[in-house]
N, C-alpha and C positions, 0 to 999 in steps of 0.2 A: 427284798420283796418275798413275801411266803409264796412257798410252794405251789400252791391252791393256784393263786393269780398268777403266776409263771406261767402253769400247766393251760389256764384259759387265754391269757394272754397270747402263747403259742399256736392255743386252738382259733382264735379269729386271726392271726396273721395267714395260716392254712388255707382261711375260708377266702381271703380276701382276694383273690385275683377271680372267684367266681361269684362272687357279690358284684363285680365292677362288670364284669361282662354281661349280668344278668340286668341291671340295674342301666346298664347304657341301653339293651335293646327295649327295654321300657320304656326309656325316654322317645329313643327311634321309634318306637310304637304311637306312642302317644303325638309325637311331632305329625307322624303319616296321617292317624284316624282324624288330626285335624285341615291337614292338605286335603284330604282324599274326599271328605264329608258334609261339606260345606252347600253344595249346591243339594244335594240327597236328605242332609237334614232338614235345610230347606221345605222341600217339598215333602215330606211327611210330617214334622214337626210346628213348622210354621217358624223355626228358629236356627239358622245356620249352625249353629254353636252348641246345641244339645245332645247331639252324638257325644261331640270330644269331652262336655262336661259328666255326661254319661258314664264313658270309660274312666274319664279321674276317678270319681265315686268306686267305680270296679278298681281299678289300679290299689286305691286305699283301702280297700277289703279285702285284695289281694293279698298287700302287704302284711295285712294282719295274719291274715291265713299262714303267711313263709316267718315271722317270727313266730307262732304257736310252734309251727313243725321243725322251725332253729332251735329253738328255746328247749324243749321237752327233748332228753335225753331221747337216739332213735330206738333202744330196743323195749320203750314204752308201748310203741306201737305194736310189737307182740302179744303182748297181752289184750289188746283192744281188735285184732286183725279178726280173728271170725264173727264179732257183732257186725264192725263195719262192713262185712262183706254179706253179712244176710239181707243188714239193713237197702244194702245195693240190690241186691235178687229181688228184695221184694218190692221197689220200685223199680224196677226195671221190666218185674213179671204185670206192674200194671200197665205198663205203656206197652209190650209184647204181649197182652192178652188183646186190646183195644188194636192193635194193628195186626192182630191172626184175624182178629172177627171182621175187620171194617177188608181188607185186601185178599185174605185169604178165603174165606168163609161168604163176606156181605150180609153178614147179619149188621154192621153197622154201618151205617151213613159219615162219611170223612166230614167233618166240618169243624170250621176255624172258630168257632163261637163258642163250642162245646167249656164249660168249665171245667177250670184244674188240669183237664185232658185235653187239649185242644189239638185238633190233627192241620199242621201247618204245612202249604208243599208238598202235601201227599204222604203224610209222615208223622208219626206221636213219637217226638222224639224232647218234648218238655213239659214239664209239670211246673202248675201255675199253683203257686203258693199260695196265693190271696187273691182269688177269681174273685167277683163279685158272686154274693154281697158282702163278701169280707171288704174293710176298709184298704184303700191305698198305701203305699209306702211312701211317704214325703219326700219328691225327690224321684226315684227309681221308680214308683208306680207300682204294676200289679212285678212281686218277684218272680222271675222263671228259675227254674233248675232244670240243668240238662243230666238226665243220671248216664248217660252215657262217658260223662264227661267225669264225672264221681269215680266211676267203673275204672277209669286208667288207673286213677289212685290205689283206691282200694284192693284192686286187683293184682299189683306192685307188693303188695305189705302184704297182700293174706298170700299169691304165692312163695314171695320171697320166706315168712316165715312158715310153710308148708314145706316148702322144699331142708330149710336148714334144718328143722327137726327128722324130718325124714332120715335125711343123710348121714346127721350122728350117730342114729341107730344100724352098726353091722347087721341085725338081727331081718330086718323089709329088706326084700328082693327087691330088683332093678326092675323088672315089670310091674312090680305092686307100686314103684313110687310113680313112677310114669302113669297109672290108672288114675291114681290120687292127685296126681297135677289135671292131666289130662279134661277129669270130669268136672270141676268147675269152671273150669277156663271155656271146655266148650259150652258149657251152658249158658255161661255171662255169653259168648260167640251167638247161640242160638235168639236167644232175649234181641240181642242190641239188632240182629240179622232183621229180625220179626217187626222194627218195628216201623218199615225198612230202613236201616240203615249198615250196609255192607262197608263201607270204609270204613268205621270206627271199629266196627266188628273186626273187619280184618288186622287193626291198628293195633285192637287189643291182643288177638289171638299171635301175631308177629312181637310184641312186648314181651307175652309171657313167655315165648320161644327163644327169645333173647336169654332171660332167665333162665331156662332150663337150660340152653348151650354153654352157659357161663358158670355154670350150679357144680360143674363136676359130675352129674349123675348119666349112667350111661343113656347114649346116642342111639344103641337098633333099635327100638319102638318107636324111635322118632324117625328114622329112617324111613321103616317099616310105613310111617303113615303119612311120610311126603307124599306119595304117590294116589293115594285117595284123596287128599287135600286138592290137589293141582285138577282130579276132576270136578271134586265139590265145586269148586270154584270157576271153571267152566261150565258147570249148567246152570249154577246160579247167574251166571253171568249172560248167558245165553236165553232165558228163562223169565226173564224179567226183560219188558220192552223199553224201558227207559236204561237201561244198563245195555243193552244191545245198542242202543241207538248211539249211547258216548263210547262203545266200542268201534262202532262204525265210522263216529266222526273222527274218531283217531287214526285209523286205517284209512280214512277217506281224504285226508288233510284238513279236514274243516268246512265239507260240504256238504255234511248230514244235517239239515234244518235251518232253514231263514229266517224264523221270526225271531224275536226277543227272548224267548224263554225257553229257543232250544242249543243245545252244546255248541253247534255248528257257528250258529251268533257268538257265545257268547267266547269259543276259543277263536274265533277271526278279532273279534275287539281286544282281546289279550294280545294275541300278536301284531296290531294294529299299535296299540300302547307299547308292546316291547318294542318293536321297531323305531317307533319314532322320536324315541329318545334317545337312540344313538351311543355314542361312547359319554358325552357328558350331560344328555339330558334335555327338553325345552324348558329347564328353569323350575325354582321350587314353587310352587302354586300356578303353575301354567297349563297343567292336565287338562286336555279338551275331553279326555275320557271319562272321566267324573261326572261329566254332564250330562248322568244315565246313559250315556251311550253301552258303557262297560255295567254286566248286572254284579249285585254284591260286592260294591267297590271298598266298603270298610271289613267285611270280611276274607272270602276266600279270591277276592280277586285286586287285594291290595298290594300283592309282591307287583303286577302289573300297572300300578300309580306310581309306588315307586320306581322304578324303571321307566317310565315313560317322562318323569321329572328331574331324577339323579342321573339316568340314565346306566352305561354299562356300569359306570363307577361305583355308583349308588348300590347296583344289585352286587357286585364284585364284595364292595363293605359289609352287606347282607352277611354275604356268605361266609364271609371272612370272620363276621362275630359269631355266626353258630357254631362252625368250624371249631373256632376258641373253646366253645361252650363245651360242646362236643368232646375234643379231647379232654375240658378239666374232666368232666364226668367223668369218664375212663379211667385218668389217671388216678380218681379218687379211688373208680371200684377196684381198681390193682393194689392198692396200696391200705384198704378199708381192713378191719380188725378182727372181724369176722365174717360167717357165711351170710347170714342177716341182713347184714349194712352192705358188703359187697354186692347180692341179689337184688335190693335196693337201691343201688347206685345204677347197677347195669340196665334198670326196669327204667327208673327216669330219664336216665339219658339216653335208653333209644327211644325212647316216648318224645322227647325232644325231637331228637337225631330225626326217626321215621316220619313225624309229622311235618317237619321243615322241607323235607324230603320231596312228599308224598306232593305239598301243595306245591311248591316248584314244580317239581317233574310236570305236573297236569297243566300249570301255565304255559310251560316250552314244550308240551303237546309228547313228551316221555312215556305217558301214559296216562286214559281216559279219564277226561275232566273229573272232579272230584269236589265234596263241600269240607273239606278238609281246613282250616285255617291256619295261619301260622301263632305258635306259640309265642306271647309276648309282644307281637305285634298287632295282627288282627283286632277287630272290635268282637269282646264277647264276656257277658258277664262271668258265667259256670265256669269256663275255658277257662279263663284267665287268671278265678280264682283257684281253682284246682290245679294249674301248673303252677302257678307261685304256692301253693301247698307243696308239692311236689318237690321243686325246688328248695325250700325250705329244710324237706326231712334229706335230699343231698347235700347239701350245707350244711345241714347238722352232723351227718358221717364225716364229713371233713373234717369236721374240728376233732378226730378222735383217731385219724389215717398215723399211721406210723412217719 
C-alpha cells in the first residue's frame, strides 16, 4: 500500500471513535425532536411531523458543513480567519445596532414582522435571509441565520490563529498579546450582549478564555481582569429585569412567576418532567410535558422530555455520550501538531463541554434558567449547522494528532 493511503488510512482510524460518538448523539437528537414535537408541531404547523422533517433537512446541511471542515486540511482556515471574522462583526454590528436603539435608546419599536431584522422575544438575535418579497426556500421556507451562532466558530479560528502567531514571535510583550486577544473577543462580547443576549455572550467570552488558558501565553492580565468581569456581570445582571427575575427564581426555588412565560413556570414544568420519570422513565412517547405544558420542548427544554421518558437512565446516557465527546476533544488538543489545531481543538470542545453544561445546570435549577440549547440534540437550524462545522475542523485535527 503506498504511503500517501497508509498515512490517511491512519488518519480516519484516529478520527473514528469521535465520528461514532458525534454521530450517535445525532441520531439521539433526532430520535428526541421527534418524541418531543409532535403535539407542538401540531399546533403551529398543522402537521405533527414537520418539526422532526425540519431538523433532517438541518441534520443534512449540517453534515455537509462537518465534511467541508474534515475534508479541507485545518490550517486552511488561517488564511481565511480574519475575513470570517469581519464578516461576523459586521452582522452582528447589525442586529447590535437594531437592539441599542429598539431597548436602549427607544428610537425603535420591537416587532416580529420587521424584515430580514425581526426582533423575536424581545430580542434581534436572527437575520432573515429571504424576508419577503424575496421568494421562499422549498421546504425550509423563509432561511434564518443566527450570527451569534457563526460567532462561536469564527471566533474559535480567528482567536486561535491570533494567538499562535503571536506567540512564535519572542519579540510582543505578554500584555501587548493579552490587548490583542482581549479587544475582539470583547467586542463580539459587547455586539452579541446588545442584542440582548447575555448567555451566548458569555458562552463565547468563557470559549475564548478557554483558549487563551490553554495557549501558553501568560495568566496576570487575566488575573488582573477576573475581578472586573465578576462585577460586569453582576450589574448586568442585576440591571436588566428579566435577568433579575430568573435570578430570583433560582434563589427562590421556582416561585418567581405563574404564568406561562415566566422562569417560575417554566423551571416547576422542568422539574415536574424530571421528576416523574424516575429512574426508568413513563416510557418512550408517553411525555404529558410535551403537551405545551413545558415551554420550548424541541429546544432549550428537551434535556427535560428526555428525562421525563428515559428517565434517570436516559439522562445518565446523555451524559455519558458528552462526557465521551468531551474527553476525545481533549485528548485530541493534547496530542494536536501544533499551537493552531491545539487552540482549535480546545475552543470546540469547550464550546461543546460549556454549552451541554450550561443547559443542564439551568434545568436542575444549578443556575438561572437559560435559552441555551444542547448541541446535536436540540432543534435548531444555525446551531446545528455551525457545530457540526465545528466538529468537522476537530475531526480534521485528529486526523493529523501524533
Amino acid at each position: 500500500m503506498p504511503r500517501r493511503k497508509k498515512e490517511l488510512l491512519k488518519g480516519y482510524r484516529k478520527t473514528t471513535p469521535l465520528l461514532i460518538v458525534v454521530f450517535s448523539l445525532l441520531l439521539m437528537g433526532i430520535f428526541a425532536i421527534y418524541n418531543s414535537t409532535i403535539f407542538y408541531s401540531q399546533s403551529i404547523y398543522g402537521s405533527p411531523y414537520r418539526f422532526m422533517f425540519l431538523h433532517l433537512g438541518w441534520v443534512i446541511v449540517g453534515m455537509v458543513g462537518f465534511f467541508i471542515f474534515y475534508t479541507f486540511h485545518y490550517k486552511t482556515w488561517i488564511r481565511y480567519s480574519s475575513f470570517l471574522f469581519v464578516i461576523t462583526l459586521v452582522v452582528l454590528f447589525i442586529l447590535s445596532f437594531f437592539g441599542f436603539f429598539t431597548f436602549q435608546v427607544g428610537l425603535i419599536e420591537c416587532s416580529a414582522s420587521r424584515a430580514f431584522v425581526p426582533c423575536i422575544n424581545g430580542a434581534y438575535r436572527w437575520l432573515h435571509i429571504n424576508s419577503a418579497p424575496l421568494p421562499e426556500i422549498p421546504f425550509l421556507g423563509v432561511l434564518s441565520l443566527q450570527p451569534s451562532e457563526l460567532a462561536k466558530l469564527t471566533t474559535i479560528i480567528f482567536v486561535s490563529a491570533l494567538l499562535s502567531k503571536r506567540l512564535s514571535s519572542a519579540k510582543i510583550l505578554d500584555k501587548n498579546i493579552f490587548i490583542s486577544f482581549i479587544i475582539p473577543v470583547g467586542l463580539v462580547f459587547v455586539m452579541v450582549l446588545l442584542q440582548p443576549n447575555m448567555s451566548t455572550a458569555t458562552l463565547i467570552l468563557l470559549i475564548s478564555f478557554a483558549i487563551y488558558f490553554c495557549s501558553g501565553a501568560s495568566l496576570k492580565p487575566f488575573y488582573l481582569l477576573v475581578p472586573v468581569i465578576l462585577v460586569l456581570f453582576l450589574v448586568l445582571m442585576l440591571a436588566s429585569p428579566y435577568r433579575r427575575q430568573r435570578f430570583m427564581t433560582l434563589v427562590m426555588g421556582g416561585d418567581s412567576g405563574n404564568t406561562a412565560l415566566s422562569s417560575g413556570y417554566h423551571t416547576r414544568q422542568v422539574l415536574i418532567s424530571l421528576g416523574s420519570g424516575g429512574v426508568f422513565g413513563v416510557g418512550i412517547g408517553q411525555s404529558r410535558q410535551k403537551y405545551q405544558y413545558l415551554p420550548e420542548v424541541a429546544s432549550d427544554s428537551i434535556f427535560a422530555i428526555i428525562g421525563e421518558e428515559l428517565g434517570f437512565f436516559g439522562t445518565v446516557s446523555l451524559v455519558l455520550l458528552y462526557s465521551f465527546l468531551i474527553y476525545q476533544g481533549f485528548n485530541i488538543a493534547s496530542s494536536a501538531p501544533d499551537m493552531f489545531s491545539k487552540s482549535v481543538a480546545v475552543g470546540v470542545t469547550s464550546w461543546m463541554g460549556l454549552q451541554f453544561f450550561v443547559n443542564v445546570a439551568s434545568m436542575v435549577q444549578l443556575i438561572p434558567l437559560t435559552g441555551v440549547p444542547i448541541p446535536l440534540i436540540s432543534y435548531g437550524g444555525s446551531s446545528l449547522f455551525f457545530v457540526m462545522c465545528g466538529l468537522g475542523l476537530l475531526a480534521n485535527v485528529s486526523k493529523y494528532c501524533d
